[in-house]
C-alpha positions in Angstrom: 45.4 -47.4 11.4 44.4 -50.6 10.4 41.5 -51.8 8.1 39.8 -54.0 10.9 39.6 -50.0 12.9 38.2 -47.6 10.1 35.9 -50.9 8.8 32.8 -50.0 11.4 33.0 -45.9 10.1 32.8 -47.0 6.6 29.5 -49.1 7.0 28.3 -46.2 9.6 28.5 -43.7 7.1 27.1 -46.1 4.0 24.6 -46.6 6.4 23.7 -42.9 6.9 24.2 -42.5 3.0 21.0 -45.2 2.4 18.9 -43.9 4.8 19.0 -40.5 3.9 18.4 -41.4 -0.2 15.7 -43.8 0.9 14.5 -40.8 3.0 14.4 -38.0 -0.1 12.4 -40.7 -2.3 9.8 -40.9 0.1 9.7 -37.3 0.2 9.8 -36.9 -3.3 6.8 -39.5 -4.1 4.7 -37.4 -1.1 5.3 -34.3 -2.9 4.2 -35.8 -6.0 1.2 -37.5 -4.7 0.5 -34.4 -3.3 0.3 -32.9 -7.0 -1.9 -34.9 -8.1 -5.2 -33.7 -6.3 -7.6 -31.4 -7.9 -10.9 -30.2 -6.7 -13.3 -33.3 -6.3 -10.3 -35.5 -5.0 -10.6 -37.6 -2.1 -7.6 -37.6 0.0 -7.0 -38.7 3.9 -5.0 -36.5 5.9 -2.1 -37.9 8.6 -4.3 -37.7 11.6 -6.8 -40.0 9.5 -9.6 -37.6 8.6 -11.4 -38.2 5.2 -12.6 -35.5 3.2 -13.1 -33.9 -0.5 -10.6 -31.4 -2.0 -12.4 -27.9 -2.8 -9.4 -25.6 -3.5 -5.6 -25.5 -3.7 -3.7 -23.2 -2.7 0.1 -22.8 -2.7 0.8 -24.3 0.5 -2.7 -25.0 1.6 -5.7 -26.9 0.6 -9.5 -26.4 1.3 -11.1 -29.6 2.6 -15.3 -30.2 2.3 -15.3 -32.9 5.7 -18.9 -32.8 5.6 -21.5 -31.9 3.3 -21.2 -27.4 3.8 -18.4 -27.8 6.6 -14.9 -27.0 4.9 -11.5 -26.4 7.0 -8.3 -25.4 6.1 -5.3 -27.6 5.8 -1.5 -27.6 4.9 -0.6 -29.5 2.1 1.9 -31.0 4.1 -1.0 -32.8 6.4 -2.5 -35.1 3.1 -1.3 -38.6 3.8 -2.7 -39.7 0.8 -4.7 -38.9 -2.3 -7.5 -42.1 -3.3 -9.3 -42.7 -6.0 -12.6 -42.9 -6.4 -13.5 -45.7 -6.0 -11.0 -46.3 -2.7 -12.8 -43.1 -1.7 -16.5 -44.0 -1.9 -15.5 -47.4 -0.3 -14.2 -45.8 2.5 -16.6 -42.9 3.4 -20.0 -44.2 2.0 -19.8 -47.8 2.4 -19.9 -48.7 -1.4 -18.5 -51.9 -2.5 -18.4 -51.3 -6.2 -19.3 -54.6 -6.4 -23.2 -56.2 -7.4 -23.6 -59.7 -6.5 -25.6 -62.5 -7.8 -26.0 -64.0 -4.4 -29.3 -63.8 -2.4 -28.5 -61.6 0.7 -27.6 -63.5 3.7 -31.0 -63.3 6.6 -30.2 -62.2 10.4 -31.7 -65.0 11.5 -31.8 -69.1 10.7 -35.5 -68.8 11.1 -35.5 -68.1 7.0 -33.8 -71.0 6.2 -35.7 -73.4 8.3 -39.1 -72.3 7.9 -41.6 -71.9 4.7 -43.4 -69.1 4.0 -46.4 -71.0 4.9 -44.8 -71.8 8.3 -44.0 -67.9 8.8 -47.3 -66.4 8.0 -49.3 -68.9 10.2 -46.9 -68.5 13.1 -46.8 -64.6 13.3 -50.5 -63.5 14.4 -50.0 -66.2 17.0 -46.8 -65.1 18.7 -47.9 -61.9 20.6 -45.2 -60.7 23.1 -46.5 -59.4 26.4 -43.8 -55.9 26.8 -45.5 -55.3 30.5 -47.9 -53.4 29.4 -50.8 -52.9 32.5 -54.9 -53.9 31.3 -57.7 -51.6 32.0 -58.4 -54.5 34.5 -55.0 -54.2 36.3 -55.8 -50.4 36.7 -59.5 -50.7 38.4 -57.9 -53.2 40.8 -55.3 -50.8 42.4 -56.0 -48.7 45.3 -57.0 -45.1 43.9 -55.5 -43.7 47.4 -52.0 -44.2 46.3 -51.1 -47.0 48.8 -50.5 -50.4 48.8 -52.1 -53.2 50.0 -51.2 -53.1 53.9 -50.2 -49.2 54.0 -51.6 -47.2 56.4 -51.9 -43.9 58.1 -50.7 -44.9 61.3 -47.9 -42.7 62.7 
């Protein structure tokens, strides 16, 4: 057999070889960010569900997903272990981060207006939300029909 034949096994099987040792290193760094939780850990499992460890077990670990509600998982199921701050970031909305910055208004009307301007304009802007007057209600017909309705059958 000639070189130019056995060439495409040789990079086949080099091929295999790579994969499979890239393969046990992501394996072995799973396994050993899976030793590093402890109670108190956040983690986020491989269907995307965040939660607090609670207890380890040999193959399992006890999960708080919600203040009182704890499940059971495999160990196997933690995607990943967070830290805290990653954790409280993620699940409470913290940014860690204080700003100097005054906040940012819903609405132009705060940058366009003075106070002045705002306090004289709000007793005057009343908003009619359909509401019916005493008025309106003396006016209607107390037998339930409206204007041209009659008995005729």
């Amino acid at each position: 057999m000639s070189l130019v034949t056995l060439l495409p096994f040789i990079v086949l099987i080099g091929a295999m070889f790579l994969m499979t040792r890239s393969a046990k290193r992501k394996q072995q760094q799973a396994a050993s960010m899976r030793e590093e939780m402890q109670p108190g850990t956040g983690v986020r499992t491989i269907g995307g569900m965040y939660a607090t460890v609670k207890e380890l077990g040999d193959d399992t670990v006890l999960l708080e997903v919600a203040p009182g509600v704890h499940a059971v998982y495999a160990k196997n199921a933690i995607g990943a272990v967070l830290s805290d701050e990653e954790y409280n970031r993620i699940v409470h909305g913290d940014s860690g981060e204080t700003s100097d910055l005054p906040a940012v208004p819903d609405d132009a009307s705060s940058l366009t207006e003075t106070a002045e301007d705002a306090a004289e304009a709000a007793p005057a802007d009343k908003i009619d939300l359909g509401k019916k007057d005493e008025a309106d209600d003396a006016a209607a017909p107390k037998d339930g029909k409206a204007d041209g309705e009659s008995d005729a059958k």
